[in-house]
N, CA, C and O atoms as CSV, one atom per row, in Angstrom:
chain,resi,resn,atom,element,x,y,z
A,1,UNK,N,N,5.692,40.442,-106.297
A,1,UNK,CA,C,7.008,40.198,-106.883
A,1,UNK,C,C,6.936,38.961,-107.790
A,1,UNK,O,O,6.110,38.101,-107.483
A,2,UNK,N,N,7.583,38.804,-108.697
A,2,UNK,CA,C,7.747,37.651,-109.836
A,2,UNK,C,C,8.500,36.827,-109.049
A,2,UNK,O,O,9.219,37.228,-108.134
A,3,UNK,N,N,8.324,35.392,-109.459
A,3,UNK,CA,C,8.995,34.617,-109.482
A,3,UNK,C,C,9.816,33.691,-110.408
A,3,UNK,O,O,9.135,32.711,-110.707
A,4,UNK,N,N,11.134,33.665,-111.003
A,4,UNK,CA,C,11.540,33.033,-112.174
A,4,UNK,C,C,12.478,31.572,-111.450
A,4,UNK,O,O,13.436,31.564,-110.677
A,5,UNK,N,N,11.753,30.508,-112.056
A,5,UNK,CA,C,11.351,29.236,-112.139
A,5,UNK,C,C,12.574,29.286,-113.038
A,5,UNK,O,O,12.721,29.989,-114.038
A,6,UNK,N,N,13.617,28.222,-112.388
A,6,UNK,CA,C,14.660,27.949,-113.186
A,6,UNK,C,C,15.799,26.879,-112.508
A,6,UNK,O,O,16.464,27.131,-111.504
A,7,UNK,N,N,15.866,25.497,-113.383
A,7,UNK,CA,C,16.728,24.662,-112.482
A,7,UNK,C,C,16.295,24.483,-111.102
A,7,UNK,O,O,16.888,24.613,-110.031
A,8,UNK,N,N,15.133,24.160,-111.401
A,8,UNK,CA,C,14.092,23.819,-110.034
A,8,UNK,C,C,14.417,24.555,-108.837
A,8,UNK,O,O,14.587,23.919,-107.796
A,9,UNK,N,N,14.521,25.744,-108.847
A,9,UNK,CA,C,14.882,26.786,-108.202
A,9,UNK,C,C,13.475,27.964,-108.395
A,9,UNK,O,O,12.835,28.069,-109.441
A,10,UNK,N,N,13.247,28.666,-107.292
A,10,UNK,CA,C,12.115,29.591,-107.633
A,10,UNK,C,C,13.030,31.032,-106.935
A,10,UNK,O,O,13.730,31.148,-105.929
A,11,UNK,N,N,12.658,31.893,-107.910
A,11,UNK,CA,C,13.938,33.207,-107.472
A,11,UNK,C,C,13.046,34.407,-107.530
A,11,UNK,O,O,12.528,34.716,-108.603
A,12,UNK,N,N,12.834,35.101,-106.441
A,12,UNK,CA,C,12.444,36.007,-106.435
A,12,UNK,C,C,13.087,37.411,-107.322
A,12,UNK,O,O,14.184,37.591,-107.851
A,13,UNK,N,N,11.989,38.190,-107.220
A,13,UNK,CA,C,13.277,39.499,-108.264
A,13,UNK,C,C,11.550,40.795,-108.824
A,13,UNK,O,O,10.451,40.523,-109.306
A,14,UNK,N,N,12.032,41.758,-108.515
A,14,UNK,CA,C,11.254,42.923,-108.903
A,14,UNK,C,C,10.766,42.749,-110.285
A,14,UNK,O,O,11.132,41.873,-111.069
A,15,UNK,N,N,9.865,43.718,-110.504
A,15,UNK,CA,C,9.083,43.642,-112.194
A,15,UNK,C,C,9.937,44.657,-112.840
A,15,UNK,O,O,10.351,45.763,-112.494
A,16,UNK,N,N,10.060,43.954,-113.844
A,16,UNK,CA,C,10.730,44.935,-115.240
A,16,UNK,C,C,12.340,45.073,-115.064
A,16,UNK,O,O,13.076,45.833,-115.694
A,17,UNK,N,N,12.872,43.717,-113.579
A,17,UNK,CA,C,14.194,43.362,-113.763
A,17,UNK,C,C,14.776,42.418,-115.331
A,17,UNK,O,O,14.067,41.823,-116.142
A,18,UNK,N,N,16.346,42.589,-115.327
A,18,UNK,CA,C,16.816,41.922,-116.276
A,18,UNK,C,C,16.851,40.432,-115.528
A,18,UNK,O,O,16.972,40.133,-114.340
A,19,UNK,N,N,16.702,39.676,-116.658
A,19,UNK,CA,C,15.999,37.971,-116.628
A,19,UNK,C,C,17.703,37.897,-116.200
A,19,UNK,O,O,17.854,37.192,-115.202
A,20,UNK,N,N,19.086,38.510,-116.774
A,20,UNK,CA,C,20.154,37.566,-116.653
A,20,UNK,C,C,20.767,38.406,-115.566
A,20,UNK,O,O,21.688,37.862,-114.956
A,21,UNK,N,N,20.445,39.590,-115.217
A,21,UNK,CA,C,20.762,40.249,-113.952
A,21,UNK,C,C,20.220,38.967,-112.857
A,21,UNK,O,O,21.052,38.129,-112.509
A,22,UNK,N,N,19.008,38.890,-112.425
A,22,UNK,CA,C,18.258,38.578,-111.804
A,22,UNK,C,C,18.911,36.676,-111.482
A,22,UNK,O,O,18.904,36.109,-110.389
A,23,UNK,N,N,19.345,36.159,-112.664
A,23,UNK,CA,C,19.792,34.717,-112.446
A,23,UNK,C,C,21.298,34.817,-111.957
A,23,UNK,O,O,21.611,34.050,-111.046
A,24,UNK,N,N,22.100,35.529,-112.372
A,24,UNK,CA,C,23.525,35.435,-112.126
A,24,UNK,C,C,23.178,35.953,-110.228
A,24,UNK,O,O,23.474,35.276,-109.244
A,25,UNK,N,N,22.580,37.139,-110.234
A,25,UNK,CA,C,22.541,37.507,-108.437
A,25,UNK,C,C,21.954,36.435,-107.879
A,25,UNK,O,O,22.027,36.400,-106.651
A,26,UNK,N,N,21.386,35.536,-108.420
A,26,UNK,CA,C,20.961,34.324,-107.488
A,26,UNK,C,C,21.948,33.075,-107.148
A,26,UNK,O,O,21.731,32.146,-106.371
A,27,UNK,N,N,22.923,33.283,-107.834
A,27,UNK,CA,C,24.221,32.531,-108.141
A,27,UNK,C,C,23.543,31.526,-109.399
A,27,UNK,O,O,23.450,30.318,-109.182
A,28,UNK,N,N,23.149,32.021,-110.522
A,28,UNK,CA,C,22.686,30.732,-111.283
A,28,UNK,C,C,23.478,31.277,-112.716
A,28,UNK,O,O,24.216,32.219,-112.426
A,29,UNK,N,N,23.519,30.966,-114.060
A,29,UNK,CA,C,23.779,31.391,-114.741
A,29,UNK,C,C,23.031,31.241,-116.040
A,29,UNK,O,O,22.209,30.331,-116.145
A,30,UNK,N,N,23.248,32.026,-116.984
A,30,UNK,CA,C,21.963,32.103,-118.567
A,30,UNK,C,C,23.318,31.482,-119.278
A,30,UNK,O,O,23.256,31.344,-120.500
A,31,UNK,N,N,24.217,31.199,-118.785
A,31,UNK,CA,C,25.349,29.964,-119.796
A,31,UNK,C,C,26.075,29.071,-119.289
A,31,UNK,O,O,26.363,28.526,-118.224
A,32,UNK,N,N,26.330,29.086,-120.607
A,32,UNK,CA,C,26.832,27.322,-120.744
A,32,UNK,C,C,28.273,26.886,-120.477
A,32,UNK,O,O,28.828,27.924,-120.838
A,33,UNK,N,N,29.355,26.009,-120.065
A,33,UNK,CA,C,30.629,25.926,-120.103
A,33,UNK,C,C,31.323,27.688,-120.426
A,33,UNK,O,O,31.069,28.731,-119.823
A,34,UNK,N,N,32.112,27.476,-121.426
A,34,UNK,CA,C,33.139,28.794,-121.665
A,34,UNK,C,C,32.720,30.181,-122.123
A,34,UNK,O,O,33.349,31.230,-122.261
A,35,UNK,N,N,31.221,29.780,-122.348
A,35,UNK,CA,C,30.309,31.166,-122.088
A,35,UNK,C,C,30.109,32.020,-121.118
A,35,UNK,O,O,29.536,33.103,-121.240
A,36,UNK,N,N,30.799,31.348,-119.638
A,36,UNK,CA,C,30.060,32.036,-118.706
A,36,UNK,C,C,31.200,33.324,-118.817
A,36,UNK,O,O,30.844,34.468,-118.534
A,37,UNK,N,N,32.889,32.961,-119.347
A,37,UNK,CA,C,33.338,34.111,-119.413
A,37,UNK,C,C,33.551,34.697,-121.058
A,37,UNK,O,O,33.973,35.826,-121.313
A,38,UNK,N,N,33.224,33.829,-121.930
A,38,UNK,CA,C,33.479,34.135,-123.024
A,38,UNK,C,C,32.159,35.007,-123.458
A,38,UNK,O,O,31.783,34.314,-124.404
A,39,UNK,N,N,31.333,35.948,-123.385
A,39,UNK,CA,C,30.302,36.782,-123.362
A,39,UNK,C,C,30.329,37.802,-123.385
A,39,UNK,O,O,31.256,38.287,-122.735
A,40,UNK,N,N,29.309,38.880,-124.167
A,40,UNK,CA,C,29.022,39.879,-124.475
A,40,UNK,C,C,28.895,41.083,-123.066
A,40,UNK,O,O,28.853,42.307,-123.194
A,41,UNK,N,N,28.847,40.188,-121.560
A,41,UNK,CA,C,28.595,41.205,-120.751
A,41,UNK,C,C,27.040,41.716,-120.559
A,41,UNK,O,O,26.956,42.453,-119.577
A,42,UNK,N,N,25.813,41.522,-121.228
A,42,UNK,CA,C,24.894,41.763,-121.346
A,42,UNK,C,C,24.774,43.029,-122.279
A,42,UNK,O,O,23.964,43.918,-122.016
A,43,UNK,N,N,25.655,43.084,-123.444
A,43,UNK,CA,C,25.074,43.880,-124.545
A,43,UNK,C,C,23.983,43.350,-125.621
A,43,UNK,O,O,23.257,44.094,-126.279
A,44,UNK,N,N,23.993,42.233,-125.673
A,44,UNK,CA,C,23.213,41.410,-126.676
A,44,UNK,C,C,23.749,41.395,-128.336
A,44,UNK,O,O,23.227,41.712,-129.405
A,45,UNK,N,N,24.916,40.915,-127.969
A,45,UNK,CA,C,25.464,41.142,-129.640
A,45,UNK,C,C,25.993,39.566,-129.398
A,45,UNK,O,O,26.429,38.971,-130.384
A,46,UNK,N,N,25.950,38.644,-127.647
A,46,UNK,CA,C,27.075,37.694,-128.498
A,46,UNK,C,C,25.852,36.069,-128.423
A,46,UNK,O,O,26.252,35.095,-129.060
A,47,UNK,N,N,25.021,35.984,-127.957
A,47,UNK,CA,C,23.863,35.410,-128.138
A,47,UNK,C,C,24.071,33.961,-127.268
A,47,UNK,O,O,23.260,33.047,-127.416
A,48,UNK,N,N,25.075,33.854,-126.470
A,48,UNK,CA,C,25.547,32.922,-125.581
A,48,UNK,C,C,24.241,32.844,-124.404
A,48,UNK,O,O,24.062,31.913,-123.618
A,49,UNK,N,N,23.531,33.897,-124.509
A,49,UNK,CA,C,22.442,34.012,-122.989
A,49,UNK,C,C,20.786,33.313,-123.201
A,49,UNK,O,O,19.793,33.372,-122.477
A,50,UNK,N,N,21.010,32.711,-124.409
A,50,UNK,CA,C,19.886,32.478,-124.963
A,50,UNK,C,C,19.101,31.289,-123.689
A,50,UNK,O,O,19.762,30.526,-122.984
A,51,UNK,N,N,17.772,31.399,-123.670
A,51,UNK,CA,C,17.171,30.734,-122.821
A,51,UNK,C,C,15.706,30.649,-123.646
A,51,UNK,O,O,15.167,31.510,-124.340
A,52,UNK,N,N,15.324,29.464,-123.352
A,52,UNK,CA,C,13.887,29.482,-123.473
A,52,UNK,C,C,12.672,29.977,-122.339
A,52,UNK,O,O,12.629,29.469,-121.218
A,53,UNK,N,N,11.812,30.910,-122.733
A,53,UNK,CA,C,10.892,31.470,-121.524
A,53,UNK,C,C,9.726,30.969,-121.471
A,53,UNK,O,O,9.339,30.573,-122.570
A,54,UNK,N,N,8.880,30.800,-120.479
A,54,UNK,CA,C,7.068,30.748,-120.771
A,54,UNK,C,C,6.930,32.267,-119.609
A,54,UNK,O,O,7.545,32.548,-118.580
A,55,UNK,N,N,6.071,32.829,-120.206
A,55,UNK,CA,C,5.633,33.911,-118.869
A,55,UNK,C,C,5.577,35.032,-119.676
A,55,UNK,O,O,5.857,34.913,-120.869
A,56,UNK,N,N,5.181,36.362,-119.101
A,56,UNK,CA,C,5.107,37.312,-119.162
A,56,UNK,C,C,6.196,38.187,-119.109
A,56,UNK,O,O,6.601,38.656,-118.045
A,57,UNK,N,N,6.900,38.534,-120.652
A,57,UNK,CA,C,8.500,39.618,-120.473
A,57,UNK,C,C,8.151,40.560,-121.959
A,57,UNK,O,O,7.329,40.443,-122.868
A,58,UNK,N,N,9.163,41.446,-121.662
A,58,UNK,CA,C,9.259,42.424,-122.671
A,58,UNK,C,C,9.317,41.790,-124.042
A,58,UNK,O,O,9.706,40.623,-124.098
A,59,UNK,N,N,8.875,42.608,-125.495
A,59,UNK,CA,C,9.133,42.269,-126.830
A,59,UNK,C,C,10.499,42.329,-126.999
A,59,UNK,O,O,11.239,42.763,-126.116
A,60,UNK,N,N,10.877,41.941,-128.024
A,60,UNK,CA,C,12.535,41.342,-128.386
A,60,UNK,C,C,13.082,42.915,-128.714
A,60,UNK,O,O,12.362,43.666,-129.372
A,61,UNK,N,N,14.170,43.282,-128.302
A,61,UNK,CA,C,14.763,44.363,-128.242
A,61,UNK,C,C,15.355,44.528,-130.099
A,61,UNK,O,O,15.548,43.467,-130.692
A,62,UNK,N,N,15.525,45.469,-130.641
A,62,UNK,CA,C,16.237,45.427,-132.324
A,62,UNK,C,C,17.331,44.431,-132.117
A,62,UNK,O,O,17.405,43.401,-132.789
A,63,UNK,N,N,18.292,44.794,-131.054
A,63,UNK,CA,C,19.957,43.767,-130.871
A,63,UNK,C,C,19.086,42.599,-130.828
A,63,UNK,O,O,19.137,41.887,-131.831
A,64,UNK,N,N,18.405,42.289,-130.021
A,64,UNK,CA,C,17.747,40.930,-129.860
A,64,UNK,C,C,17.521,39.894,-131.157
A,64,UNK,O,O,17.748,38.720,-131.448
A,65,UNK,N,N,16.957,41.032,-131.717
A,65,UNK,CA,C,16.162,40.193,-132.981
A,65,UNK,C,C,16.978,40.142,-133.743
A,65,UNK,O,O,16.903,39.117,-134.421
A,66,UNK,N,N,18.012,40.969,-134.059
A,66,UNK,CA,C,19.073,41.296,-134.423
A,66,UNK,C,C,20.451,39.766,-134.678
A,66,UNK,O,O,21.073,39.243,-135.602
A,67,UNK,N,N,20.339,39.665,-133.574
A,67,UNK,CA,C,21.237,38.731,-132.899
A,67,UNK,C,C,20.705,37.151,-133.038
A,67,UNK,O,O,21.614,36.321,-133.063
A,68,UNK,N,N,19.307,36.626,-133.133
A,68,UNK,CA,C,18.977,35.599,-132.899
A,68,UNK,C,C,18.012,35.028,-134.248
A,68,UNK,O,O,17.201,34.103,-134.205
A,69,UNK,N,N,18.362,35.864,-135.420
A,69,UNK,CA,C,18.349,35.319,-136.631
A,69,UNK,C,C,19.556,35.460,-137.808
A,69,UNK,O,O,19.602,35.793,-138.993
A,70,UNK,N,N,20.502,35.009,-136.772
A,70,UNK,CA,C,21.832,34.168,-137.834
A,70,UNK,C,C,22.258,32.920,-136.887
A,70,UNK,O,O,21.857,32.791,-135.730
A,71,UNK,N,N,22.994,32.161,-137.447
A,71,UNK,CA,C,23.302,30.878,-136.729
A,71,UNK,C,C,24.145,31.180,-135.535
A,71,UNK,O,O,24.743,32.226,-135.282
A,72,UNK,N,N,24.094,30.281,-134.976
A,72,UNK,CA,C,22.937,29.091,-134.540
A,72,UNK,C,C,21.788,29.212,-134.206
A,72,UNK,O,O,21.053,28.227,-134.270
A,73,UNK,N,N,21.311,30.420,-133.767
A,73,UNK,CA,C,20.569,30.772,-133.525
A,73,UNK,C,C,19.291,30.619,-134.980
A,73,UNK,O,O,19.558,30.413,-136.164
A,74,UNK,N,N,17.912,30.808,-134.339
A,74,UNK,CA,C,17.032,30.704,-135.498
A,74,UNK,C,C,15.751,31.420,-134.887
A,74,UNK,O,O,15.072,30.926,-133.987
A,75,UNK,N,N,15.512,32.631,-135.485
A,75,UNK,CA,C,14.426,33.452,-134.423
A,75,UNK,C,C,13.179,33.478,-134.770
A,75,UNK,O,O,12.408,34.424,-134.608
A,76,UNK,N,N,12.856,32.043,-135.443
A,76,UNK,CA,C,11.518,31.494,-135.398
A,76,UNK,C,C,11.275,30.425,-133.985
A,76,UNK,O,O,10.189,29.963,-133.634
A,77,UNK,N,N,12.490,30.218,-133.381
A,77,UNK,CA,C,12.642,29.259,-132.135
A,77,UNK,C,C,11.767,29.405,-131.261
A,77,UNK,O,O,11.099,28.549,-130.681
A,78,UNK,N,N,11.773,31.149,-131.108
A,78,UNK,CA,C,11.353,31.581,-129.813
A,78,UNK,C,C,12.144,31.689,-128.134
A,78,UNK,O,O,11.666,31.846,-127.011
A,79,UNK,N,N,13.788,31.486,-128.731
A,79,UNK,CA,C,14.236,31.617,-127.739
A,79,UNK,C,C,14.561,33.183,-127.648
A,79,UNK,O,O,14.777,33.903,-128.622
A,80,UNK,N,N,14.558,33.602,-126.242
A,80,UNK,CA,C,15.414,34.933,-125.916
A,80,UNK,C,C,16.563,35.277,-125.297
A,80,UNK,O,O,17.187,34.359,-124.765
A,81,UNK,N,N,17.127,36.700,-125.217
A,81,UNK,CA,C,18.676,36.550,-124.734
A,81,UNK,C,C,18.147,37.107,-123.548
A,81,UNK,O,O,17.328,38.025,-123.574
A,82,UNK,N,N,18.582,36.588,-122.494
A,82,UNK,CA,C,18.270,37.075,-121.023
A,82,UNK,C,C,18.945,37.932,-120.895
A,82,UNK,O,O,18.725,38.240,-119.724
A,83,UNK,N,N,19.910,38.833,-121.384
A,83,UNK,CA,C,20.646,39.733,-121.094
A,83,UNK,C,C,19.440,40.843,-122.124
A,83,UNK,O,O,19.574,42.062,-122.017
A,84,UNK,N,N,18.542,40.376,-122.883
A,84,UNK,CA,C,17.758,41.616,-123.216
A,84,UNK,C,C,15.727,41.768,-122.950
A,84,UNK,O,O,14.733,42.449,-123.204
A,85,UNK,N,N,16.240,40.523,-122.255
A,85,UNK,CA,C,14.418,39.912,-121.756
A,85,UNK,C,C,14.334,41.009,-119.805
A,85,UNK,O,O,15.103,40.877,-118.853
A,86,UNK,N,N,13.293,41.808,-119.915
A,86,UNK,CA,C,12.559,42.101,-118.497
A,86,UNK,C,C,11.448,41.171,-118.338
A,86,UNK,O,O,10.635,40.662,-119.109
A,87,UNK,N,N,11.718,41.106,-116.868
A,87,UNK,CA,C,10.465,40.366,-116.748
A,87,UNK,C,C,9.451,41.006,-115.668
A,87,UNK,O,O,9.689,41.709,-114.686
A,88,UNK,N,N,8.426,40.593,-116.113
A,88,UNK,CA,C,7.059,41.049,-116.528
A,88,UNK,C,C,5.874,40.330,-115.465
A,88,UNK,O,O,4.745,40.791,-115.299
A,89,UNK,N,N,6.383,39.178,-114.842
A,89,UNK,CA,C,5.354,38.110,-113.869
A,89,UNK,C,C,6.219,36.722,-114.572
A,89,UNK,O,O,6.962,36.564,-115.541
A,90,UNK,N,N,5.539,35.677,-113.268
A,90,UNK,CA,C,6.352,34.681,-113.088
A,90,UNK,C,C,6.833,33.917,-114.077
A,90,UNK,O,O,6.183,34.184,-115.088
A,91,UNK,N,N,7.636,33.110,-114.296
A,91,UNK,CA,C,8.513,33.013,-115.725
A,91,UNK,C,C,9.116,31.468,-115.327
A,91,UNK,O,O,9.758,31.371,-114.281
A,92,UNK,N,N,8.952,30.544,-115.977
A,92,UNK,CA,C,9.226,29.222,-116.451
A,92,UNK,C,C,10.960,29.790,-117.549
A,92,UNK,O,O,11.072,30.524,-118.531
A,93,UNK,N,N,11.728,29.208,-116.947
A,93,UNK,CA,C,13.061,29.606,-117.639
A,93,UNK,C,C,13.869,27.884,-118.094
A,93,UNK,O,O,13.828,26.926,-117.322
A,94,UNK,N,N,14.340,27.857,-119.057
A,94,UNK,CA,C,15.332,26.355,-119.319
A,94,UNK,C,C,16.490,26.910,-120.179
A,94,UNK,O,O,16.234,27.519,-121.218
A,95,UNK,N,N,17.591,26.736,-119.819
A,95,UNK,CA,C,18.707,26.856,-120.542
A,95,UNK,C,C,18.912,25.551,-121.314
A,95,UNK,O,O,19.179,24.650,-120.520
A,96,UNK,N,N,18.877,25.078,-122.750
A,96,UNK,CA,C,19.206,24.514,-123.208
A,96,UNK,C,C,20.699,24.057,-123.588
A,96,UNK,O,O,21.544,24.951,-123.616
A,97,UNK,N,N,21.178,22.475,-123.943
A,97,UNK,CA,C,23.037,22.506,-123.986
A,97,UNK,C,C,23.422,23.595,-125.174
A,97,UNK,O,O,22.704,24.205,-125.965
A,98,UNK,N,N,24.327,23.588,-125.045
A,98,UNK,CA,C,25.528,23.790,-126.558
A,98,UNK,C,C,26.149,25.330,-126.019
A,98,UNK,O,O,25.657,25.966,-125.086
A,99,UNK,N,N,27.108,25.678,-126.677
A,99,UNK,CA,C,27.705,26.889,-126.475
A,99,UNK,C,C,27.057,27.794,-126.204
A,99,UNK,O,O,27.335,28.514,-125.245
A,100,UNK,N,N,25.864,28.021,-127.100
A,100,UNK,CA,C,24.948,29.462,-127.260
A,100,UNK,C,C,23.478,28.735,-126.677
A,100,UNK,O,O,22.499,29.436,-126.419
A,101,UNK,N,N,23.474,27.967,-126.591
A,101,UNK,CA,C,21.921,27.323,-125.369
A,101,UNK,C,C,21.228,26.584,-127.011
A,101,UNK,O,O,20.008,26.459,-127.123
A,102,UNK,N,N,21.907,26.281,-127.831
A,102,UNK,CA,C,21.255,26.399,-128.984
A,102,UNK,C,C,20.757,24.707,-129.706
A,102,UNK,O,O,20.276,24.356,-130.783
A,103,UNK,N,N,21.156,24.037,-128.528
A,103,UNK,CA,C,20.711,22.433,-128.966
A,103,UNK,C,C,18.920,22.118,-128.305
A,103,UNK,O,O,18.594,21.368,-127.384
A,104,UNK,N,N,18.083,22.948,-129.125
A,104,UNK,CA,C,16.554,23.280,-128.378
A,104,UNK,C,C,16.445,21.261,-128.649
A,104,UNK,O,O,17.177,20.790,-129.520
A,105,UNK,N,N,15.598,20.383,-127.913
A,105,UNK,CA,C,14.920,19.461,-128.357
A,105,UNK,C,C,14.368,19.068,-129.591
A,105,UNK,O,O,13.873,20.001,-130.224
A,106,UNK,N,N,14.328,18.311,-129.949
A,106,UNK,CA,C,13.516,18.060,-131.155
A,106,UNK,C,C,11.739,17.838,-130.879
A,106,UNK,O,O,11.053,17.279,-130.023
A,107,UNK,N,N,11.494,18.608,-132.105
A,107,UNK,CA,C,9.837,18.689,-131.839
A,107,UNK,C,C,9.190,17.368,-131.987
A,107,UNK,O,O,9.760,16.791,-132.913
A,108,UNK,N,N,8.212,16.602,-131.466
A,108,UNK,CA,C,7.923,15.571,-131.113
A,108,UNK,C,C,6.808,15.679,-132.465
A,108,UNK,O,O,6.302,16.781,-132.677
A,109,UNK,N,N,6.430,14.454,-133.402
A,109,UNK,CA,C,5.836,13.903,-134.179
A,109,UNK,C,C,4.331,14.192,-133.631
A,109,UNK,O,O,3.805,13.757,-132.607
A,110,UNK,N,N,3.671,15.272,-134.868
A,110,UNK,CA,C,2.297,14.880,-134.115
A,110,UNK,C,C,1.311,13.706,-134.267
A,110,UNK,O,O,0.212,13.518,-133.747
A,111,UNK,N,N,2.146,12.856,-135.274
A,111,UNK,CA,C,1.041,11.533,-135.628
A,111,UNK,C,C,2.315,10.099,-134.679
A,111,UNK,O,O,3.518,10.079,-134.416
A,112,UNK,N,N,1.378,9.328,-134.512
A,112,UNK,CA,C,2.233,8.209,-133.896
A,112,UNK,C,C,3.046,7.451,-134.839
A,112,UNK,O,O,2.716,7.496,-136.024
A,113,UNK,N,N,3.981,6.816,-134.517
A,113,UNK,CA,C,4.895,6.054,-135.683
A,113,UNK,C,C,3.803,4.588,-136.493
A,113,UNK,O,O,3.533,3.629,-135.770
A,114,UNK,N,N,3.447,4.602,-137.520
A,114,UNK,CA,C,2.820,3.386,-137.580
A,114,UNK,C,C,1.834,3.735,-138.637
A,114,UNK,O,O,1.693,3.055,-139.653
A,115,UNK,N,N,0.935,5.157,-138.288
A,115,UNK,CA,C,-0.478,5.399,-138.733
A,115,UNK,C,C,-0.247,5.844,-139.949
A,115,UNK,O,O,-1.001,6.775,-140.229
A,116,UNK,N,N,0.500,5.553,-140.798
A,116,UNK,CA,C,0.573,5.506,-142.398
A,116,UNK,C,C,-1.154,5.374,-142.698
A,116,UNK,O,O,-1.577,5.306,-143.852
């Protein structure tokens, strides 16, 4: 059985379950504040479920890809909508802030500040 790693939580769940099935039955959620009722339901049209993954899950569904190259969203990110991600073996999950999960970190400098 997989395990999805999330909010320092480890959640068991069958192969080729839905990533946002699988978090909400654990009592956890793939959103943010007024997302949790303001949402698509798991059709993948409203992009509120977005999560960042490491692990083994399905390719991005058409709605998916669909959905996560217009704003805010940006689907060079690499984030996915858990309402259209199966998973596949154990899975590193982070919901990022903002309405749609969409405030990712900033990418860290690969040279140090200084080495002009």
């Amino acid at each position: 059985m997989p395990t999805v790693h999330f909010r320092g939580r480890e959640i068991e769940c069958d192969r080729g379950a839905v990533l946002r099935d699988v978090l909400r039955e654990a009592g956890e959620s793939p959103y943010n504040g007024n997302a949790s009722w303001a949402n698509c339901r798991g059709v993948g049209c409203c992009g509120t479920c977005a999560v960042s993954v490491e692990g083994p899950v399905t390719h991005r569904t058409k709605m998916e890809g669909w959905r996560l190259n217009f704003p805010p969203h940006d689907g060079q990110l690499g984030v996915r909508l858990s309402c259209q991600t199966l998973v596949l073996g154990d899975l590193w999950v982070e919901k990022y802030p903002g309405f749609w999960g969409e405030e990712m970190p900033e990418a860290e400098d690969d040279e140090p500040e200084g080495s002009d």
